[in-house]
C-alpha positions in Angstrom: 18.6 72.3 -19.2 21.7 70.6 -19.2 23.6 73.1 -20.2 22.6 75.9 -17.8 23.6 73.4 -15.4 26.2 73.6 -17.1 27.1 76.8 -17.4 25.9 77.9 -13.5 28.2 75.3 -12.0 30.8 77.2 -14.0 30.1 80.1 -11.7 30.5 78.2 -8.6 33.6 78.1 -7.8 34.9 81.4 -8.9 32.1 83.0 -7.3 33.5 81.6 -3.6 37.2 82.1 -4.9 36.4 85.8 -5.6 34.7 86.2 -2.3 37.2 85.2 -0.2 40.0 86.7 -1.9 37.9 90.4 -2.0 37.3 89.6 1.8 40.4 88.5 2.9 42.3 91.7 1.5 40.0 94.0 2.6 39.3 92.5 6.1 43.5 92.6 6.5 43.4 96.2 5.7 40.8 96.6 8.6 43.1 94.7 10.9 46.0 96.9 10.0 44.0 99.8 10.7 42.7 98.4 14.0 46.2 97.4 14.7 47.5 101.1 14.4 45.2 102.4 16.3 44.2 100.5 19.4 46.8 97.5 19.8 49.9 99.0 22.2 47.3 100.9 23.8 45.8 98.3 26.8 43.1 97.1 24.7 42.2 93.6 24.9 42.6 90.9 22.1 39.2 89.8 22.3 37.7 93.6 21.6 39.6 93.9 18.3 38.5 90.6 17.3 35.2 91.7 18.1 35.9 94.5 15.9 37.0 93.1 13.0 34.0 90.6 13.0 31.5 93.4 13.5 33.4 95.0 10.6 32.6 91.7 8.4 29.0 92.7 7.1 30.4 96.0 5.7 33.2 94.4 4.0 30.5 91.9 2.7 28.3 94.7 1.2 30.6 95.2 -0.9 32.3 92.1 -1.7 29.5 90.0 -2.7 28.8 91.8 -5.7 32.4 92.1 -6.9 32.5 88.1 -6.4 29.6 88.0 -8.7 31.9 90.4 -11.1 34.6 87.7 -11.0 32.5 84.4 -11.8 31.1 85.7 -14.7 34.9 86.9 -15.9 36.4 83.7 -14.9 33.3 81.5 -16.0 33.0 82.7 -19.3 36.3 83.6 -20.0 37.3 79.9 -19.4 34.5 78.9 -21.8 35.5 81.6 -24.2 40.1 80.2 -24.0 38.2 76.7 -24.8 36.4 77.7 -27.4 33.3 76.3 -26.3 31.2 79.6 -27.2 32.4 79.4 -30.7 31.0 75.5 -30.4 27.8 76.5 -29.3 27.9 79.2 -31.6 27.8 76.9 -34.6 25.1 74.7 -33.1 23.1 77.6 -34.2 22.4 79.0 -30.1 23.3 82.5 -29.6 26.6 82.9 -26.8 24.9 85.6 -25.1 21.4 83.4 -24.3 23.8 82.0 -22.4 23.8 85.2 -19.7 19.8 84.6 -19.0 20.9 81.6 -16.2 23.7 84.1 -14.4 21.1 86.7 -14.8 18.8 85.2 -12.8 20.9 84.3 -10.4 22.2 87.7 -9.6 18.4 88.9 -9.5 18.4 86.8 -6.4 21.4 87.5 -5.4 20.7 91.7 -5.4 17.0 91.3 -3.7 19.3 89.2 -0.7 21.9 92.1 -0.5 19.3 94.8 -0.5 17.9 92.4 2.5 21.4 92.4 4.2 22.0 96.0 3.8 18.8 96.8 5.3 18.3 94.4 7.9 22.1 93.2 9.1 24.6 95.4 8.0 22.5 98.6 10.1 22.3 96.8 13.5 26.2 95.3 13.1 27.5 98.9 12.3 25.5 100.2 15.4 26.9 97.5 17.6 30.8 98.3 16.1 29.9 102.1 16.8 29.2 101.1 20.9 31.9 99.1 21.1 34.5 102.0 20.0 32.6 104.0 22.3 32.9 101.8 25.4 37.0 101.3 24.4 36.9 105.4 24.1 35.4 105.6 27.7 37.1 102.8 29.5 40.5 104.2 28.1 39.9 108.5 27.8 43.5 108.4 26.1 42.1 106.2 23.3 40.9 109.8 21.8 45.0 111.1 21.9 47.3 110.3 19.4 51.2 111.1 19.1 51.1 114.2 17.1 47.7 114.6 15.8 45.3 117.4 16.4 42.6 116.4 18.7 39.7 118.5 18.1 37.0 116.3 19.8 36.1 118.4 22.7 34.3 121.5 22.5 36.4 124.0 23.5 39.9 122.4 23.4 42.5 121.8 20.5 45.0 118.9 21.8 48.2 118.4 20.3 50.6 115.8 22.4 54.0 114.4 21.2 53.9 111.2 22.8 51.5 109.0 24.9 51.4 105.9 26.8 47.6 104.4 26.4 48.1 101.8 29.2 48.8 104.1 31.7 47.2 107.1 30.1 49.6 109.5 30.4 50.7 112.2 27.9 54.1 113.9 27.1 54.9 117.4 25.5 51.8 118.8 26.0 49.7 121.9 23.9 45.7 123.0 24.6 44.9 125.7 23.2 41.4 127.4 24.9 39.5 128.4 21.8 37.0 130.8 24.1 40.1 132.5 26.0 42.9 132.4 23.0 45.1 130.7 26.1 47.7 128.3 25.6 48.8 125.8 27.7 51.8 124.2 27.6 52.9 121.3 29.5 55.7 118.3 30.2 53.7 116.3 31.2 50.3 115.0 32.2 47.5 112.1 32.9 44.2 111.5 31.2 41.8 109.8 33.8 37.9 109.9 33.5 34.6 109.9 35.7 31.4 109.8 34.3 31.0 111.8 31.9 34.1 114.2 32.5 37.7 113.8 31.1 40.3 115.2 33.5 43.7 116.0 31.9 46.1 116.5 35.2 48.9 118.8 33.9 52.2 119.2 35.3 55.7 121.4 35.4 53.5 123.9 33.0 53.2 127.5 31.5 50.1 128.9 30.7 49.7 131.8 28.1 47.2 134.5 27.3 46.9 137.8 26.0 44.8 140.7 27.9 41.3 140.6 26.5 40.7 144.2 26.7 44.4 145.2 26.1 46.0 143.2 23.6 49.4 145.1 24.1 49.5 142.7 27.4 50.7 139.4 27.3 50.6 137.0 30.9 52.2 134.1 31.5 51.7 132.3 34.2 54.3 129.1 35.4 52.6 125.9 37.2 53.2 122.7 39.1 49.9 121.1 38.7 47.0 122.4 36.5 43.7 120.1 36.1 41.3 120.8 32.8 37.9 119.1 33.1 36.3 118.4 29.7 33.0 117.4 29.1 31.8 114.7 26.6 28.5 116.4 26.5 25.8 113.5 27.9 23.8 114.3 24.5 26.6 113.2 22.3 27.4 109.4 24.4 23.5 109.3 24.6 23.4 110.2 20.5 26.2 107.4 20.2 24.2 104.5 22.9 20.5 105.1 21.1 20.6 107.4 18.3 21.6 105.7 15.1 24.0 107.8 12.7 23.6 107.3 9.0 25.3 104.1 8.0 23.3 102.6 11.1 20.0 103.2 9.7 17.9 101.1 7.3 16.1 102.5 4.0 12.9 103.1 5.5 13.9 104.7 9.0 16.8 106.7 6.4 13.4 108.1 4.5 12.3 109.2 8.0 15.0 110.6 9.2 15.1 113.1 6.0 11.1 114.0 6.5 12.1 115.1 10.4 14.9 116.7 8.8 12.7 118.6 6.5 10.5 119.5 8.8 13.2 120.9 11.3 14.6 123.0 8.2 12.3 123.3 5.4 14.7 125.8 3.8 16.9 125.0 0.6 17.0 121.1 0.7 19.0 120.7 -1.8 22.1 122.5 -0.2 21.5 120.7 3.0 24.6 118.0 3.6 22.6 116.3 6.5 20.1 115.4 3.8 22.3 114.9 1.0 24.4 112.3 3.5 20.9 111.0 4.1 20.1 110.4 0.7 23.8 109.1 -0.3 23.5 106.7 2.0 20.3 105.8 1.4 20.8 105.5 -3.0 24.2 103.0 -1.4 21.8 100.2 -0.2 20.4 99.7 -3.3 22.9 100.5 -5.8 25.7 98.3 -4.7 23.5 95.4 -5.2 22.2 96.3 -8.2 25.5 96.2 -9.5 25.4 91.8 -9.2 23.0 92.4 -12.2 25.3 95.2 -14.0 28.5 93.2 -13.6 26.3 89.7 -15.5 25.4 91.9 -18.4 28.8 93.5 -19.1 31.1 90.7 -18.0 29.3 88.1 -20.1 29.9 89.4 -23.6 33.1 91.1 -22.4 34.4 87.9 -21.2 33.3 86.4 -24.7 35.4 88.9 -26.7 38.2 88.9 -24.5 39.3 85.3 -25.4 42.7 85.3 -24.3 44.0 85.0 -20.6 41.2 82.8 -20.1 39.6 82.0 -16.4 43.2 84.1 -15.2 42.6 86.8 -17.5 38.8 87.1 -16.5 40.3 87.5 -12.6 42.7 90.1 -13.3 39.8 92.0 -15.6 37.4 91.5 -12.4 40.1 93.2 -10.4 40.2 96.3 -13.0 36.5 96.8 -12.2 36.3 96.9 -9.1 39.4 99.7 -8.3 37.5 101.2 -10.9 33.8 100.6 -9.2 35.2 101.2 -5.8 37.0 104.5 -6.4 33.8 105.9 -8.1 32.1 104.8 -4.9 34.1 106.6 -2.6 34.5 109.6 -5.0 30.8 109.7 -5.4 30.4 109.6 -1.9 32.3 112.1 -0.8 31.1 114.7 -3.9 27.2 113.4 -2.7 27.8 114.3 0.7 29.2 118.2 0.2 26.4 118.5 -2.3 28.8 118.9 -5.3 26.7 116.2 -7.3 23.2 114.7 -6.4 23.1 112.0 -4.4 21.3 109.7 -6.3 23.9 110.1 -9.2 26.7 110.1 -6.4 26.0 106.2 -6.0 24.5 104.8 -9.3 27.2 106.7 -11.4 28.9 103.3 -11.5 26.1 101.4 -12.4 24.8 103.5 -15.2 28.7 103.8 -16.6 29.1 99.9 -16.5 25.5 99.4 -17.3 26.0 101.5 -20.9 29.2 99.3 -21.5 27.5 96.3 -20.9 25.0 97.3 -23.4 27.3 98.6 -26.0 29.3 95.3 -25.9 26.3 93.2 -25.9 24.6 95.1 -28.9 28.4 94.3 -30.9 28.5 90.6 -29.7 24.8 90.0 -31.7 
């Protein structure tokens, strides 16, 4: 008993080291992102602070489980430098009985994650959603940015060289009309909205169009003023307030979507990317967690074998893994979600690769 004490208080420290290491360099790369987007825009400080902490439970998803990665690394690594495997090795105790304690651990600590992914993680994504919605609506601009196609509205490509988001106005303008083939060209102009209508007032502009029914014609038409009304469709802001997208749903009510789905379009499943998303997303809740228990039972006898570098080592090994673990998780995504792969194998790929090392290394360490 004493020494599972022991060894679990081991674990302690580089668990929490881990986690706020992981979080802090993945919350800064939210804040950079936040940053470039909305700050120099007329968006207050306390919205993007309410952003980045409604962006916390996502990053903790995923963090959690890599912390457990770089306890057992570091923890066992340190007892491996020391020699203090090889001790207990010669008091006749296998080293890898010495992975049951961490294992346990990490049962609990998977069966809480799946908990937070289903229960917190849902509702703080819905609430971040709404609260980029209510910045997109207070400020109609917020959708513009300085030379990137804008194709968020219907019937309108947007293309602006520069823009001022305080006072919402836009420079060097180009719309093209997808229904007419016109485009409009403008110096300059101001995004305001009302309701549910954004109103682009264009001035000192040229409109241009080709005749319909004789394409040898070509009109073009000079203005002082020009107004476009663009609707944000009340289905889509409602869709956004009450209807809960994907990473906003929990397991069960992600099962439930994909039944209505079914029933709406009963035809080929398997090629349809609103279920495969579904199910992607759905696999992600519980495979990420699982991975606490994967990471015990390859990171013990790896970190056993691994001797040198000790507790440093086992960090910089723990880093390996999760580039590796988080670029098969985004891959897999991606390749789950255009139907390229199934999902399932989209999100437990990791786990079953790491799992089968973890295995190999542990039958080698008997």
């Amino acid at each position: 008993m004493l020494l599972v004490r022991y060894i679990l208080r081991e674990h302690i420290a580089p668990f929490f080291t881990g986690l706020i290491f992981l979080t802090f360099i993945l919350i800064m790369n939210k804040f950079f992102i936040v940053i470039w987007d909305i700050v120099g825009k007329g968006i207050p400080g306390g919205m993007v602070l309410s952003m980045l902490w409604l962006s916390l439970p996502s990053i903790f998803a995923l963090t959690v489980p890599m912390a457990v990665l770089v306890a057992v690394l570091m923890a066992f690594g340190r007892l491996s430098a020391d020699f203090e495997t090889v001790a207990i090795g010669a008091a006749g105790k296998n080293p890898l009985t010495l992975m049951i304690p961490p294992l346990a651990i990490s049962f609990f600590i998977a069966v809480g994650m799946i908990w937070f992914n289903n229960h917190i993680l849902p509702d703080a994504n819905h609430r971040l959603k709404n609260l980029t919605i209510d910045i997109s609506r207070k400020k109609p601009g917020f959708r513009l940015q300085a030379m990137v196609l804008v194709r968020d509205f219907e019937d309108y490509d947007i293309l602006v060289r520069d823009i001022d988001h305080k006072t919402s106005r836009i420079y060097d303008i180009t719309i093209n009309e997808k229904s007419t083939g016109r485009t409009i060209l403008s110096k300059e102009g101001v995004v305001k909205s009302e309701g549910d209508i954004v109103y682009i007032n264009l001035f000192q502009g040229e409109i241009h169009e080709i005749d319909p029914h004789d394409v040898s014609k070509y009109r073009r038409i000079e203005f002082a003023q020009h107004t476009i009304a663009l609707s944000l469709d009340t289905a889509f802001i409602r869709k956004e307030r009450t209807y809960r997208g994907d990473r906003e749903l929990s397991a069960w009510a992600l099962r439930k979507r994909i039944k209505d789905v079914l029933v709406k379009n009963p035809v080929n499943p398997s090629q349809n990317r609103e279920i495969a998303r579904l199910l992607v997303e759905y696999h992600k809740k519980f495979s990420i967690p699982v991975s606490c228990i994967i990471f015990i039972l390859m990171g013990v006898p790896l970190a056993i074998k691994v001797r040198k570098g000790g507790a440093t080592g086992g960090f910089g090994l723990s880093l390996i893994f999760f580039i590796f673990y988080y670029i098969c998780l985004i891959g897999g995504e991606e390749l789950g979600d255009r139907c390229i792969i199934p999902a399932w194998l989209s999100m437990w790929f990791p786990n079953i690769a790491l799992g089968i090392f973890g295995v190999i290394l542990c039958m080698r360490s008997r």
